[in-house]
mmCIF file of the N, C-alpha and C atoms, coordinates in Angstrom:
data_MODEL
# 
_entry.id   MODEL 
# 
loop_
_atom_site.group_PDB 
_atom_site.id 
_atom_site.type_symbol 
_atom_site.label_atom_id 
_atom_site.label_alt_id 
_atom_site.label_comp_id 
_atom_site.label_asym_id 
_atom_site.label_entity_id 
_atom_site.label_seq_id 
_atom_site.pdbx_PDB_ins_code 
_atom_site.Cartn_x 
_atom_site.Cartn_y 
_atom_site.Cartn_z 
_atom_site.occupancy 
_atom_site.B_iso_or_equiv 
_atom_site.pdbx_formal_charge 
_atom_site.auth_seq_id 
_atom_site.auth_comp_id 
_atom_site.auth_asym_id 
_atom_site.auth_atom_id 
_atom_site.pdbx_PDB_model_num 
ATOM 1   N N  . UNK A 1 1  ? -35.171 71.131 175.898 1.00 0.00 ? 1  UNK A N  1 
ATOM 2   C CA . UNK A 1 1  ? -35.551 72.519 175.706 1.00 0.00 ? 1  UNK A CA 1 
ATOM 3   C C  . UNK A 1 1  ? -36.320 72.644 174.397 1.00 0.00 ? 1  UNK A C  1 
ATOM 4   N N  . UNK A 1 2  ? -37.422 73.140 174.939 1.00 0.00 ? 2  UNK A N  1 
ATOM 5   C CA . UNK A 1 2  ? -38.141 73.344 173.327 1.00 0.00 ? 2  UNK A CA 1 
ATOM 6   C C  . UNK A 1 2  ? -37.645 74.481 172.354 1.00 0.00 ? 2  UNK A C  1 
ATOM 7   N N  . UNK A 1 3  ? -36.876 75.341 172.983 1.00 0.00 ? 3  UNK A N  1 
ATOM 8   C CA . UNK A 1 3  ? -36.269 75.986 171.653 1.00 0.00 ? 3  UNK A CA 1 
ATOM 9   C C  . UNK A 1 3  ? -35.227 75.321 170.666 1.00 0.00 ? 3  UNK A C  1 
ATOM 10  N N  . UNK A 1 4  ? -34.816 74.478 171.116 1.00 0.00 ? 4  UNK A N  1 
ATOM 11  C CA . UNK A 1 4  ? -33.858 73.465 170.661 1.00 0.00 ? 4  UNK A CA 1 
ATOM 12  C C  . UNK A 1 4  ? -34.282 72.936 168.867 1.00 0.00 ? 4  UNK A C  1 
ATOM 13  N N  . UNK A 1 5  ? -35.569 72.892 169.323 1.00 0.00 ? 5  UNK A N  1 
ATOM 14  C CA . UNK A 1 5  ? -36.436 72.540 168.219 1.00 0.00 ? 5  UNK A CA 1 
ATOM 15  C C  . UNK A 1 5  ? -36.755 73.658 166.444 1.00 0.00 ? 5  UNK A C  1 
ATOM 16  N N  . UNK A 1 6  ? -36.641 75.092 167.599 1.00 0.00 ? 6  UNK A N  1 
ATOM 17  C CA . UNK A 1 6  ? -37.115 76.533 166.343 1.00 0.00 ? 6  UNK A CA 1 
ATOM 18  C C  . UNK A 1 6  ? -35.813 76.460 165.666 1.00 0.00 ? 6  UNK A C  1 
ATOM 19  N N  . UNK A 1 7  ? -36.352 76.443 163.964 1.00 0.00 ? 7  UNK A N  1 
ATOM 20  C CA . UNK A 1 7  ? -35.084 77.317 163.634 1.00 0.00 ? 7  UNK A CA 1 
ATOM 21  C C  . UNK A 1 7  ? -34.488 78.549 163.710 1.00 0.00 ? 7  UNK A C  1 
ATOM 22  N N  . UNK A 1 8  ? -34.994 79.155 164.650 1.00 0.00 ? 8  UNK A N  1 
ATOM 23  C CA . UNK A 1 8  ? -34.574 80.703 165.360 1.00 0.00 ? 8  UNK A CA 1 
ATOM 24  C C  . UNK A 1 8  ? -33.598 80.160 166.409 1.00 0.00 ? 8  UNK A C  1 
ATOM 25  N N  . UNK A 1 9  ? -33.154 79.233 167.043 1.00 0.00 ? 9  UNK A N  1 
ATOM 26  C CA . UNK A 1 9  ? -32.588 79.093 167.867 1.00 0.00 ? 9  UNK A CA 1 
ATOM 27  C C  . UNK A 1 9  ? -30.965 78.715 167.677 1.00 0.00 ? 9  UNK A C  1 
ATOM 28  N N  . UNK A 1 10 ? -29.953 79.066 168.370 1.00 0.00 ? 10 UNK A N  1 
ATOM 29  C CA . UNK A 1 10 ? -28.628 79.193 168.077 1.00 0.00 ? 10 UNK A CA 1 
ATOM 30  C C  . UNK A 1 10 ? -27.786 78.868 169.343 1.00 0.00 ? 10 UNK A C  1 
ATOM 31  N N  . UNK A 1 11 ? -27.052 77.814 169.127 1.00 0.00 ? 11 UNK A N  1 
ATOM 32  C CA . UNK A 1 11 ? -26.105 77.455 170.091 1.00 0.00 ? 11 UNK A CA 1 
ATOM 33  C C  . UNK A 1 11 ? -24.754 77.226 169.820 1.00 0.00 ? 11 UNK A C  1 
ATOM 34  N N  . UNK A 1 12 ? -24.007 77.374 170.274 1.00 0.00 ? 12 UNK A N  1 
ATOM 35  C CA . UNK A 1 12 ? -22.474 77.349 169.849 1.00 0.00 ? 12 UNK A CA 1 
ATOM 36  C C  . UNK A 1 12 ? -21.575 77.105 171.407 1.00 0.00 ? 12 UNK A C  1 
ATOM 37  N N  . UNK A 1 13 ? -20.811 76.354 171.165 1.00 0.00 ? 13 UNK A N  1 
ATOM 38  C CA . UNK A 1 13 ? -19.997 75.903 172.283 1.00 0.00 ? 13 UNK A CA 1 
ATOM 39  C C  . UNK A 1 13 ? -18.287 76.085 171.467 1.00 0.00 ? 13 UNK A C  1 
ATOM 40  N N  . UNK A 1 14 ? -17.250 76.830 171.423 1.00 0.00 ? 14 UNK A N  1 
ATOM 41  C CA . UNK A 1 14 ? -16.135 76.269 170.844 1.00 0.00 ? 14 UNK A CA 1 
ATOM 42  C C  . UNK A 1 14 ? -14.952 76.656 171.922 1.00 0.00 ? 14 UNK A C  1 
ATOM 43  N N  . UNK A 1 15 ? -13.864 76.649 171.179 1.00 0.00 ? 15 UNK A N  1 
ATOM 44  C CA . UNK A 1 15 ? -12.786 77.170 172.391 1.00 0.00 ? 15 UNK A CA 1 
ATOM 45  C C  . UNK A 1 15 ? -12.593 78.293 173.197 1.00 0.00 ? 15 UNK A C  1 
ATOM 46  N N  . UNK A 1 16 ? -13.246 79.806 172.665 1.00 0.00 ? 16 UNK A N  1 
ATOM 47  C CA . UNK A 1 16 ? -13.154 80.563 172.896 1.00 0.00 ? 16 UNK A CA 1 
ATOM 48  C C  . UNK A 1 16 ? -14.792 81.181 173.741 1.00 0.00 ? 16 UNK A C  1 
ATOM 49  N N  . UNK A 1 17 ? -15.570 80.481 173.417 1.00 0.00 ? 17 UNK A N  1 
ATOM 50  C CA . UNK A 1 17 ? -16.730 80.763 173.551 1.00 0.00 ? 17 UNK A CA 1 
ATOM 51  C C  . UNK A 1 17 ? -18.007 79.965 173.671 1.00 0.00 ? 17 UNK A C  1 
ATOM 52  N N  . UNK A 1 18 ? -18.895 80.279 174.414 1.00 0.00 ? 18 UNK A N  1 
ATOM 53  C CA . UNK A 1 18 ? -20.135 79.412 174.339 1.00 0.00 ? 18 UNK A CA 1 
ATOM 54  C C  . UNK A 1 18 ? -21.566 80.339 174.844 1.00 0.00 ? 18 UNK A C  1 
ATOM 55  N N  . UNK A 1 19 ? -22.625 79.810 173.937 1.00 0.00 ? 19 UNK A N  1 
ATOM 56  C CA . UNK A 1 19 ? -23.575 80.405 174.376 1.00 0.00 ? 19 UNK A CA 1 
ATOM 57  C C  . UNK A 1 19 ? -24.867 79.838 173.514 1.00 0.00 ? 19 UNK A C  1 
ATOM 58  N N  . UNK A 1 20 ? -26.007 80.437 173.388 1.00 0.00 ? 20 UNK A N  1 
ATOM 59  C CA . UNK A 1 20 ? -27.069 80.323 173.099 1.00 0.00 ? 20 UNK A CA 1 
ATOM 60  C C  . UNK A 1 20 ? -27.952 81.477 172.842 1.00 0.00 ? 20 UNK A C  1 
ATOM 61  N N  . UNK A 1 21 ? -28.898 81.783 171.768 1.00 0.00 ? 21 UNK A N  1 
ATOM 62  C CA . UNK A 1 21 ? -29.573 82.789 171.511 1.00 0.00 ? 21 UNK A CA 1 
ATOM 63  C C  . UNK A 1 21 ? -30.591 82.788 170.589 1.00 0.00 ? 21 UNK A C  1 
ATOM 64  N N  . UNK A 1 22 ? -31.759 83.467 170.748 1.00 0.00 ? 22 UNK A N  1 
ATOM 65  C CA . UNK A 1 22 ? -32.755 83.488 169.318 1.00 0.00 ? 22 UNK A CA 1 
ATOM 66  C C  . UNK A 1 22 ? -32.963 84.448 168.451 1.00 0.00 ? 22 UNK A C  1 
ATOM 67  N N  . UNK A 1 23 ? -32.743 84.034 166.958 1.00 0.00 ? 23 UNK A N  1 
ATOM 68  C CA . UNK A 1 23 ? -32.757 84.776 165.989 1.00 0.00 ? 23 UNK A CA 1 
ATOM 69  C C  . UNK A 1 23 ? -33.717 86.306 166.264 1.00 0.00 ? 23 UNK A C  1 
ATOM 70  N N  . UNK A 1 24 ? -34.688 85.884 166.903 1.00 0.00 ? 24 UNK A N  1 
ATOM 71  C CA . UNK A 1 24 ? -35.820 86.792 167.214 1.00 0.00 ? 24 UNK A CA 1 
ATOM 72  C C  . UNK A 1 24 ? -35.697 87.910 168.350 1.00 0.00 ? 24 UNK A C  1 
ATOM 73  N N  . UNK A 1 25 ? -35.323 87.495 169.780 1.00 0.00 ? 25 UNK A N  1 
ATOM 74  C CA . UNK A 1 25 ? -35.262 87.657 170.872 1.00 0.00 ? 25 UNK A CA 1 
ATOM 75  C C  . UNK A 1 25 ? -33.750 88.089 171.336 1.00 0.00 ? 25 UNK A C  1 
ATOM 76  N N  . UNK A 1 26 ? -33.111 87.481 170.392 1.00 0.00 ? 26 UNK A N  1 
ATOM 77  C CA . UNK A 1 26 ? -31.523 87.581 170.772 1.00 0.00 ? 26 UNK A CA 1 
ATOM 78  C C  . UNK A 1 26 ? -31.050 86.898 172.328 1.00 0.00 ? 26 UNK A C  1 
ATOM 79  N N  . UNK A 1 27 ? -30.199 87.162 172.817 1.00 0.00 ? 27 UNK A N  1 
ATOM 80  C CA . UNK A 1 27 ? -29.500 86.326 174.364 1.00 0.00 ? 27 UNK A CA 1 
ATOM 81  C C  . UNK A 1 27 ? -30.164 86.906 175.756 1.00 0.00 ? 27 UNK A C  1 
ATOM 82  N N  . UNK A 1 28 ? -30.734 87.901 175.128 1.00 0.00 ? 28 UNK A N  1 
ATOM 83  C CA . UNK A 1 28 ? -31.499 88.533 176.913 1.00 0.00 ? 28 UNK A CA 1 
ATOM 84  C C  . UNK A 1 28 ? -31.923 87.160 177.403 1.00 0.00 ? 28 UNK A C  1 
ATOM 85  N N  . UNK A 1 29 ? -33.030 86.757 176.648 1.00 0.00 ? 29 UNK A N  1 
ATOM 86  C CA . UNK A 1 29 ? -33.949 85.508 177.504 1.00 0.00 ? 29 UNK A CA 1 
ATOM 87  C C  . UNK A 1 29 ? -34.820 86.204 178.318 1.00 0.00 ? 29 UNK A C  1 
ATOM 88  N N  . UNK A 1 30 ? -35.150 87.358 178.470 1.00 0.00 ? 30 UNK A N  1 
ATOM 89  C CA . UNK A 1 30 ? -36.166 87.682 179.157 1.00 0.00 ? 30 UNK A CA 1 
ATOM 90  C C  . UNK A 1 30 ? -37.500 88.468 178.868 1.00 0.00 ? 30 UNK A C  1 
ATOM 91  N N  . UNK A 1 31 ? -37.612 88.073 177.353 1.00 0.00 ? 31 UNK A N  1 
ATOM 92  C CA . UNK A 1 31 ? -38.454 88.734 176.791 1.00 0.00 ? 31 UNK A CA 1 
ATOM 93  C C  . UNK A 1 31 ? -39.772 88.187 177.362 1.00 0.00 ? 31 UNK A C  1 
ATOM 94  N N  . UNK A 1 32 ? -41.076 89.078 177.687 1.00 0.00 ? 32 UNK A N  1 
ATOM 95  C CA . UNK A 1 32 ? -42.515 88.832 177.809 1.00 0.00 ? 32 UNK A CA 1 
ATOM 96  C C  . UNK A 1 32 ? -43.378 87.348 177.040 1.00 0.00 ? 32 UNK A C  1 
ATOM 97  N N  . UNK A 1 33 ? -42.158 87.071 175.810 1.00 0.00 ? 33 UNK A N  1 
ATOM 98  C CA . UNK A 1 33 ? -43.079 86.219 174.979 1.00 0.00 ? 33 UNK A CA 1 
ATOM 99  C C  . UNK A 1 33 ? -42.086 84.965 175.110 1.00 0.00 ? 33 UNK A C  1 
ATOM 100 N N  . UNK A 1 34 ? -41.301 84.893 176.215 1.00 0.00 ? 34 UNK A N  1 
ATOM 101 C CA . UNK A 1 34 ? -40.634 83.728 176.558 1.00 0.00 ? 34 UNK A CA 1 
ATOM 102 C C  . UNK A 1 34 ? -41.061 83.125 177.539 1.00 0.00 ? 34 UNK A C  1 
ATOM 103 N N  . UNK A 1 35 ? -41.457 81.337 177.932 1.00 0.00 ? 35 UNK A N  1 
ATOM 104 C CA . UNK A 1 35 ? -41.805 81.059 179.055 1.00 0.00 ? 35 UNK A CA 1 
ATOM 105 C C  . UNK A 1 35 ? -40.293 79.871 179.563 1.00 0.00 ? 35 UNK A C  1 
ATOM 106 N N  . UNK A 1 36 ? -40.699 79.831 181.059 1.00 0.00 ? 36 UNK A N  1 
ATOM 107 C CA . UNK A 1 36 ? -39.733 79.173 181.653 1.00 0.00 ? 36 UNK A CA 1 
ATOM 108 C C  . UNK A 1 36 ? -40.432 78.066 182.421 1.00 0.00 ? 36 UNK A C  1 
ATOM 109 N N  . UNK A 1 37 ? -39.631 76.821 182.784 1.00 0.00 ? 37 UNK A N  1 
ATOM 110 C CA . UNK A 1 37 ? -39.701 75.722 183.420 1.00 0.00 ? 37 UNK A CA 1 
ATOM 111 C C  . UNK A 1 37 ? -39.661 75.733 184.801 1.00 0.00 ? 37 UNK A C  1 
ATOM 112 N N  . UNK A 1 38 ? -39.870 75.126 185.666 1.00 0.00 ? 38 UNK A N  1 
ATOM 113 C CA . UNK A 1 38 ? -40.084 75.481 187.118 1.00 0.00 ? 38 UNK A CA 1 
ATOM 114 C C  . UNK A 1 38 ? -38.068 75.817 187.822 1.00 0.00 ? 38 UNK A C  1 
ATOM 115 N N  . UNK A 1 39 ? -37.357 75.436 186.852 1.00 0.00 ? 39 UNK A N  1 
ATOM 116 C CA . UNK A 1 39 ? -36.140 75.881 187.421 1.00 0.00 ? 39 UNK A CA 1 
ATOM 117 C C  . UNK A 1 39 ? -35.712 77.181 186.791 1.00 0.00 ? 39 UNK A C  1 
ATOM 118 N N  . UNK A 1 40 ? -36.593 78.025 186.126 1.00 0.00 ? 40 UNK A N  1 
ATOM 119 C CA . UNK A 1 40 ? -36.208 79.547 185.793 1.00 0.00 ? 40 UNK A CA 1 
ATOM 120 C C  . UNK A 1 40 ? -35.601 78.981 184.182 1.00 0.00 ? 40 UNK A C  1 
ATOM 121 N N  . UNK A 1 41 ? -35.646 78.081 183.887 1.00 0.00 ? 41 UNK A N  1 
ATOM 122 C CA . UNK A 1 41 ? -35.068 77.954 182.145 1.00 0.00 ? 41 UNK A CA 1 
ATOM 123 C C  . UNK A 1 41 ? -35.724 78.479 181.147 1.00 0.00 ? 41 UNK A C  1 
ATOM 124 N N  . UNK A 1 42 ? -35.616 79.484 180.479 1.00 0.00 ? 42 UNK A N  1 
ATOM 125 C CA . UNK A 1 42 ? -36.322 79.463 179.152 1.00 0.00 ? 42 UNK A CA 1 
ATOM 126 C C  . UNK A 1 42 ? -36.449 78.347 178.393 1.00 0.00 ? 42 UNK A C  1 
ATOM 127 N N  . UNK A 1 43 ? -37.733 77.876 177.750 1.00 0.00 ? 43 UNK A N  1 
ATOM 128 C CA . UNK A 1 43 ? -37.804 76.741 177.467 1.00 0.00 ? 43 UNK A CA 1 
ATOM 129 C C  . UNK A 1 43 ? -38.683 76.700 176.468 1.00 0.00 ? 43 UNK A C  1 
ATOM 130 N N  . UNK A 1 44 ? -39.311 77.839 175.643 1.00 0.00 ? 44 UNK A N  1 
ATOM 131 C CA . UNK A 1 44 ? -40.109 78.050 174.391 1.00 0.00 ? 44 UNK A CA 1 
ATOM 132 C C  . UNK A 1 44 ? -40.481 79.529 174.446 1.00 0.00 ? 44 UNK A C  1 
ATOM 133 N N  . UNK A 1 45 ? -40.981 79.627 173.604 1.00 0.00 ? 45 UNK A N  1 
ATOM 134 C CA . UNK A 1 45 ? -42.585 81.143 173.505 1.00 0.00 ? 45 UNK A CA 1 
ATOM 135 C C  . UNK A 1 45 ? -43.213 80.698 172.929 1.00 0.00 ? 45 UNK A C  1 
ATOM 136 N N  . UNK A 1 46 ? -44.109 82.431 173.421 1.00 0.00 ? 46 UNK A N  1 
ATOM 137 C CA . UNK A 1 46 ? -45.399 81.886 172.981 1.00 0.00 ? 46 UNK A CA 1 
ATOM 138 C C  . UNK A 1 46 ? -45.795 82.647 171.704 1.00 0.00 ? 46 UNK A C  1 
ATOM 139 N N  . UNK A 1 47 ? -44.658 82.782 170.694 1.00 0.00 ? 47 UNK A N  1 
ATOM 140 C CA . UNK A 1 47 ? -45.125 83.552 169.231 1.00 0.00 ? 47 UNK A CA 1 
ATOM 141 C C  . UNK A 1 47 ? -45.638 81.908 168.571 1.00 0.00 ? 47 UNK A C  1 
ATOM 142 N N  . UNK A 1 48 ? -46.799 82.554 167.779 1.00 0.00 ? 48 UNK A N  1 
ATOM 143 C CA . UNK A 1 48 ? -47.159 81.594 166.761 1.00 0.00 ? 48 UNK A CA 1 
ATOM 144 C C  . UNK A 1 48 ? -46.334 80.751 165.629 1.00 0.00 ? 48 UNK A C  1 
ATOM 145 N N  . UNK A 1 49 ? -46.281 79.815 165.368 1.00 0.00 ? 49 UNK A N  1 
ATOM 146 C CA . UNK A 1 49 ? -45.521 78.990 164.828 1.00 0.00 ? 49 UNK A CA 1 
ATOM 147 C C  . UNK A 1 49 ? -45.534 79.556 163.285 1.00 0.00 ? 49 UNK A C  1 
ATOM 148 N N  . UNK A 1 50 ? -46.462 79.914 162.484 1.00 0.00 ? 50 UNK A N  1 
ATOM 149 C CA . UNK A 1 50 ? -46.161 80.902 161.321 1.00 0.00 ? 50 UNK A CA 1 
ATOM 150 C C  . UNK A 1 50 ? -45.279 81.301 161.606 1.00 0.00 ? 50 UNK A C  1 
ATOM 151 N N  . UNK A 1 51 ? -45.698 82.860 162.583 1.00 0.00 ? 51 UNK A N  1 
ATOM 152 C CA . UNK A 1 51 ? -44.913 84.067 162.577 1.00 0.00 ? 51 UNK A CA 1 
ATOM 153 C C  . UNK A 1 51 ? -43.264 83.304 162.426 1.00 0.00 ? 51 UNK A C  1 
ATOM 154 N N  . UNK A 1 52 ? -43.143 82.142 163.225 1.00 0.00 ? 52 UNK A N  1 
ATOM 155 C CA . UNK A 1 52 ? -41.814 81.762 163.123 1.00 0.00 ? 52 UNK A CA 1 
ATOM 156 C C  . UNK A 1 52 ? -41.238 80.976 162.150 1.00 0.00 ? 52 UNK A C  1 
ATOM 157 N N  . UNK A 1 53 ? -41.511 80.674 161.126 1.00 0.00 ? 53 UNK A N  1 
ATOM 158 C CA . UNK A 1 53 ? -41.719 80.041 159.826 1.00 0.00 ? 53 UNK A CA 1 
ATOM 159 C C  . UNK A 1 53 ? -41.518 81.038 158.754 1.00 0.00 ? 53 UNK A C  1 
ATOM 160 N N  . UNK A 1 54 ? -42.140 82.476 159.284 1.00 0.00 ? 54 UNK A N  1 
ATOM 161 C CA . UNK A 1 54 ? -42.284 83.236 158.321 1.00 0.00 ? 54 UNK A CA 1 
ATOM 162 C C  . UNK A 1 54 ? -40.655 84.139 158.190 1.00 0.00 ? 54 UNK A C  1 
ATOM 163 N N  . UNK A 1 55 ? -40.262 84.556 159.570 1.00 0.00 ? 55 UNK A N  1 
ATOM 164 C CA . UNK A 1 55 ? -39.175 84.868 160.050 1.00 0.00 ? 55 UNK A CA 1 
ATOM 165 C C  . UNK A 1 55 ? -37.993 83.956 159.620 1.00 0.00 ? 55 UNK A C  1 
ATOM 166 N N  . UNK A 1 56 ? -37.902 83.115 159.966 1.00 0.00 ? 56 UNK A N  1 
ATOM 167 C CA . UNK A 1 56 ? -37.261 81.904 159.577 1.00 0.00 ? 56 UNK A CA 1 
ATOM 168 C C  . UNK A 1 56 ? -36.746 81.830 157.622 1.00 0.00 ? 56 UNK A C  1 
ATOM 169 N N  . UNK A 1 57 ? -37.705 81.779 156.942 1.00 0.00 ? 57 UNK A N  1 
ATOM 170 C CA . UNK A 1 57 ? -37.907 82.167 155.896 1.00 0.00 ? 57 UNK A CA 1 
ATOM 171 C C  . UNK A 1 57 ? -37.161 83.714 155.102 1.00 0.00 ? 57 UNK A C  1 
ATOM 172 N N  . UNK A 1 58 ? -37.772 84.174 156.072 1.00 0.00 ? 58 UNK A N  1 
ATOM 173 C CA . UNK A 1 58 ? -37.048 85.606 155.843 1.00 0.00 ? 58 UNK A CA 1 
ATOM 174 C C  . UNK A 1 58 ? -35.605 85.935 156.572 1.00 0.00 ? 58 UNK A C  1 
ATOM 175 N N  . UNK A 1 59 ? -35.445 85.376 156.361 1.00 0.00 ? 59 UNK A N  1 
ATOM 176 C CA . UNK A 1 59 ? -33.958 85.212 157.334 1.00 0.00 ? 59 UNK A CA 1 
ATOM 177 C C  . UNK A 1 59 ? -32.702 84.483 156.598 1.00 0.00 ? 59 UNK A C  1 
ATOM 178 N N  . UNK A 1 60 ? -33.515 83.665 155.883 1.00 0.00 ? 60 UNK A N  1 
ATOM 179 C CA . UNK A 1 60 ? -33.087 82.627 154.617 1.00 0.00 ? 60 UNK A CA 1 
ATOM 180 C C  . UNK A 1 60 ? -32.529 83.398 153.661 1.00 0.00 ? 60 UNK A C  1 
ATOM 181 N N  . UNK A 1 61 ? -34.305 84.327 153.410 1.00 0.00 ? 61 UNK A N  1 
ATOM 182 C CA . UNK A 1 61 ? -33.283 85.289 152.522 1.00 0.00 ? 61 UNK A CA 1 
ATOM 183 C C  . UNK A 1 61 ? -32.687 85.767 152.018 1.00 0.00 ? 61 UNK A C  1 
ATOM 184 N N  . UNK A 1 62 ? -32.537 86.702 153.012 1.00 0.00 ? 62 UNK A N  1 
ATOM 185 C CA . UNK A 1 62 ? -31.802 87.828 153.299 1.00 0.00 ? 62 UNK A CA 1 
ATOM 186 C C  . UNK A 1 62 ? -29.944 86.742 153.387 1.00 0.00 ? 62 UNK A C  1 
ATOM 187 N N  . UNK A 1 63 ? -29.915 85.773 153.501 1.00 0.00 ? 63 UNK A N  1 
ATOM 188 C CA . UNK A 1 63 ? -28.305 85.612 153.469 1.00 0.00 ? 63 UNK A CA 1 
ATOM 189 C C  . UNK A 1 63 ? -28.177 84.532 152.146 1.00 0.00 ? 63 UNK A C  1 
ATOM 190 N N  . UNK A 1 64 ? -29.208 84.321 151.688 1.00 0.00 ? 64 UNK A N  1 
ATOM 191 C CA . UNK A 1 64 ? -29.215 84.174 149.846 1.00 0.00 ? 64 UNK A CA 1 
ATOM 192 C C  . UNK A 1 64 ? -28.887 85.136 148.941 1.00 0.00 ? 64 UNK A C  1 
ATOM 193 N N  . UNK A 1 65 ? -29.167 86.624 149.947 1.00 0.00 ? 65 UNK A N  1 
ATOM 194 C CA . UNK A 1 65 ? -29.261 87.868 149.063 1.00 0.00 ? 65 UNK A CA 1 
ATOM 195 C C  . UNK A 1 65 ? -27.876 87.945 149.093 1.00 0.00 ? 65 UNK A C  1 
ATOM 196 N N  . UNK A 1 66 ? -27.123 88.168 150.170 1.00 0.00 ? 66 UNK A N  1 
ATOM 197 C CA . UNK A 1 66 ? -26.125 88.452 150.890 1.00 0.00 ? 66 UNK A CA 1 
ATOM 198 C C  . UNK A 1 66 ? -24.895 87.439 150.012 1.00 0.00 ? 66 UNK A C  1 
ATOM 199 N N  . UNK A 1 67 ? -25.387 86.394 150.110 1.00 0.00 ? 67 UNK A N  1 
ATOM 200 C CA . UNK A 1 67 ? -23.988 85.075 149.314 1.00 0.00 ? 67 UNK A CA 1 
ATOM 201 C C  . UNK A 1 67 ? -24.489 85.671 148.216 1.00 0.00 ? 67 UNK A C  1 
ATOM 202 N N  . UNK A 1 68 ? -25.060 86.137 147.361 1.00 0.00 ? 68 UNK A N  1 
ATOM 203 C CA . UNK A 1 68 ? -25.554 86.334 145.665 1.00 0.00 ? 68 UNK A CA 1 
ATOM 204 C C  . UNK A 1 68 ? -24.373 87.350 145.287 1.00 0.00 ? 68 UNK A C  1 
ATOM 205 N N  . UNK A 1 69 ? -24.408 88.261 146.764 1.00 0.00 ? 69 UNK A N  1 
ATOM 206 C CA . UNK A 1 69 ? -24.070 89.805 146.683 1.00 0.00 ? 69 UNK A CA 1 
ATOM 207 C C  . UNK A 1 69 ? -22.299 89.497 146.417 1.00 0.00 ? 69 UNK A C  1 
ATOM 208 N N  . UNK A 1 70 ? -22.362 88.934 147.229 1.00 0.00 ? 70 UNK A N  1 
ATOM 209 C CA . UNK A 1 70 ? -20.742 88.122 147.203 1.00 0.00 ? 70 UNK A CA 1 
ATOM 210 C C  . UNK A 1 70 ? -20.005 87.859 146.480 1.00 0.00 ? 70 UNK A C  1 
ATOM 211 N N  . UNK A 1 71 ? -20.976 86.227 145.685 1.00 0.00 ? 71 UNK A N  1 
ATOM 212 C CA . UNK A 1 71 ? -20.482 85.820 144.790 1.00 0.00 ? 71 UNK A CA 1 
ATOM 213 C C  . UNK A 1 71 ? -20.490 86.939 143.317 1.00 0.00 ? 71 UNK A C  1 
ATOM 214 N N  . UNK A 1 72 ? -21.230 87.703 143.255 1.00 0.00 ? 72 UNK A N  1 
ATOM 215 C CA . UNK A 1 72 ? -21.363 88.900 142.054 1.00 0.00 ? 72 UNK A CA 1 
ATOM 216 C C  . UNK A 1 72 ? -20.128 89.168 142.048 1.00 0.00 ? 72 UNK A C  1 
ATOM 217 N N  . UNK A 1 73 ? -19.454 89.978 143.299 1.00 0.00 ? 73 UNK A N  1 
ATOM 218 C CA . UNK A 1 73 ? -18.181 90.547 143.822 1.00 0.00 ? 73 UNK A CA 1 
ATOM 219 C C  . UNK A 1 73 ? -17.009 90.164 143.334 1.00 0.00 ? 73 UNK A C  1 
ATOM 220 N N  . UNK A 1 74 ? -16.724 88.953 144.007 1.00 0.00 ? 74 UNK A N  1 
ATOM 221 C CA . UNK A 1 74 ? -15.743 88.067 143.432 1.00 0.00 ? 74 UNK A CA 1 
ATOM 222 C C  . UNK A 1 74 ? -15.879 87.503 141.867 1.00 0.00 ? 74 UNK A C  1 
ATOM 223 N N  . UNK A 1 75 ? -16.860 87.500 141.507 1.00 0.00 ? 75 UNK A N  1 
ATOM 224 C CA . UNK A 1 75 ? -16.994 87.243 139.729 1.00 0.00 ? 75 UNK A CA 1 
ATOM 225 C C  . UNK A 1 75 ? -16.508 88.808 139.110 1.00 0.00 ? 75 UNK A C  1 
ATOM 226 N N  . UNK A 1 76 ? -16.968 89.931 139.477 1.00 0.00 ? 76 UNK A N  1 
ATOM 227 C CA . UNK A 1 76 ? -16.566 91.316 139.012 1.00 0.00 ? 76 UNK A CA 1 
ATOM 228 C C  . UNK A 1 76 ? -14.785 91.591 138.968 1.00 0.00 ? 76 UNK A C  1 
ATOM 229 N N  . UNK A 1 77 ? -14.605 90.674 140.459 1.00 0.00 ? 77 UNK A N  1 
ATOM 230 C CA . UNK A 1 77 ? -13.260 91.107 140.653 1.00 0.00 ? 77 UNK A CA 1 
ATOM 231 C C  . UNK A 1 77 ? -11.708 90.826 140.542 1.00 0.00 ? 77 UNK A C  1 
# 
């Protein structure tokens, strides 16, 4: 699967749960900018590899911001 490859892409299998999803698109899988394999699989899109780099990036972020926010917290507290 070529999403296998984006770092937008998310899989998790554990005891309680299993699934797959993109940072971008989320679990529908049926977004316009998703294509599929001749057995109906989602299997990439077609957003530009920036845009997903850039996202990706920004995504980074935002949970750098988030652990900063944290660790502030617990140092205050």
């Amino acid at each position: 699967m070529k999403c296998n490859k984006c770092p937008m892409y998310h899989y998790w299998n554990n005891e309680s749960d299993r699934g797959e999803e993109c940072a971008i698109f989320g679990d529908g899988w049926d977004s316009p900018f998703q294509y599929e394999d001749k057995d109906g699989t989602t299997v990439g899109c077609y957003l530009d590899r920036h845009f997903i780099e850039k996202a990706d990036a920004e995504r980074d972020e935002y949970y750098a911001a988030m652990a900063e926010s944290m660790m502030r917290g617990e140092q205050d507290g």
